[in-house]
N, C-alpha and C positions, 0 to 999 in steps of 0.2 A: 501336427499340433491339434490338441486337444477343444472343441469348441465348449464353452461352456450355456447349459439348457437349464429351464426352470420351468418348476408343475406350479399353479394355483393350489393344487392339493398335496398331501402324504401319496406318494405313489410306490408301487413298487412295479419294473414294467422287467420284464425277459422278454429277451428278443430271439429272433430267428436263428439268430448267427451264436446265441450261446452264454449271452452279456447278461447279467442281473442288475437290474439298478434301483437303487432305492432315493428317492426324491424327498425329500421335507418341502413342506409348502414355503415357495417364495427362497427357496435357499436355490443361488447359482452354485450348478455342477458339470464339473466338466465330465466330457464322454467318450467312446474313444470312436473312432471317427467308420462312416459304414452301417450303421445304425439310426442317422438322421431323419429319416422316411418313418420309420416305426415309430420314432418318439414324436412324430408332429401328426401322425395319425393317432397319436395317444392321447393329442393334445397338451403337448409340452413344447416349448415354443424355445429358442433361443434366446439368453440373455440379451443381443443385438437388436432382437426385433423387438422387445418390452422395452429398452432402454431406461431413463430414469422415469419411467409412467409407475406411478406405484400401484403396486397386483392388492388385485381385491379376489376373496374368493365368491364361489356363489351364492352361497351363503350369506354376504355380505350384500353383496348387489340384490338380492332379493328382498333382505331384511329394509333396506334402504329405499328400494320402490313400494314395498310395503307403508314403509311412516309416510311416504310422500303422499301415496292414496290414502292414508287416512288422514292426515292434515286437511288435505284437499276435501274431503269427505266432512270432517270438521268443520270447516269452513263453509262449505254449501249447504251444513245445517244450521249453521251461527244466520246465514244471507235470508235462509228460507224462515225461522222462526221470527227476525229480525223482521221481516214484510210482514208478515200474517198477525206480528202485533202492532205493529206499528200504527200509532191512532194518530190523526189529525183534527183538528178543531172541528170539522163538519162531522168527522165521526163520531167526537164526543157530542157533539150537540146534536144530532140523528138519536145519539141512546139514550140523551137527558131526553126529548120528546118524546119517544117511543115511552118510555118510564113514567112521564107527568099523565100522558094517557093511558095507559095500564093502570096506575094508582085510579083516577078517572073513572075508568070503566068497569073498576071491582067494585068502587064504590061499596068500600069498607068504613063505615064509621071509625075505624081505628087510623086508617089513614091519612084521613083528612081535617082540617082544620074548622071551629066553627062555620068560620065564614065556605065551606064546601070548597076548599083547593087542595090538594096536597100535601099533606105535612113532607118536611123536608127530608126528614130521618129516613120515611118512606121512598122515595124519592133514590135516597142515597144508596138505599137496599139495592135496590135493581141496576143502578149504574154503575157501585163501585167506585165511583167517586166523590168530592164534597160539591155540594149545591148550597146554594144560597136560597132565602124566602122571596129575594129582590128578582133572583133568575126566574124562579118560576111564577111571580107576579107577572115579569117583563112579558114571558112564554104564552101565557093567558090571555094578557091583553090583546098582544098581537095576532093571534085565534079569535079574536070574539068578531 
């Protein structure tokens, strides 16, 4: 009785004993029996041992670890931009200081307001954010 074998790939394999066989990927074929040794050093397996596992080529399994590392790679770049901007209140309020003193230290007539504070527009240049007149009154005080 005939065992029936199957390739992952198009194969064609001749053996020792004289047999030609031509495999299509994933198609069971049966074989004639005396030749099992060479077709599983071919890597052609018996439809018994695959059972109902469904055959992927290499191709396939490659393509498929492939997306996974890049997802994954994706992802640990979404984690790592995600930290590196990520601001929190002391943050913000660290660049509004640094900025109220920068404006300060140019000591640009264009800058500043009569009264010698920061205009706010100025201000907002260097933060990147909106600021209030009341923030940087509040800012001032608390410095003096």
């Amino acid at each position: 009785m005939a065992t029936e074998y199957v390739s992952l790939t198009d194969r064609r394999i001749a053996t020792l004993k004289g047999h030609v066989l031509l495999f299509k990927a994933r198609v069971p074929q049966a074989v004639p029996p005396g030749i099992e040794e060479e077709l599983m050093a071919a890597g052609i397996v018996p439809v018994a041992v695959v059972g109902d596992v469904p055959l992927r080529t290499l191709e396939e399994a490659i393509q498929e670890e492939q997306e996974a590392r890049n997802a994954q790679d994706e992802h640990d770049t979404a984690v790592a931009v995600a930290a590196i901007t990520k601001k929190s209140p002391e943050f913000d309020q660290a660049v509004f200081e640094a900025a109220v003193r920068e404006v300060i230290s140019k000591n640009d007539p264009d800058d500043l307001t009569e009264a010698g504070n920061p205009k706010v527009k100025s201000v907002e240049a260097l933060t990147g954010f909106k600021v209030t007149p009341i923030h940087i009154r509040n800012f001032l005080k608390s410095t003096e």
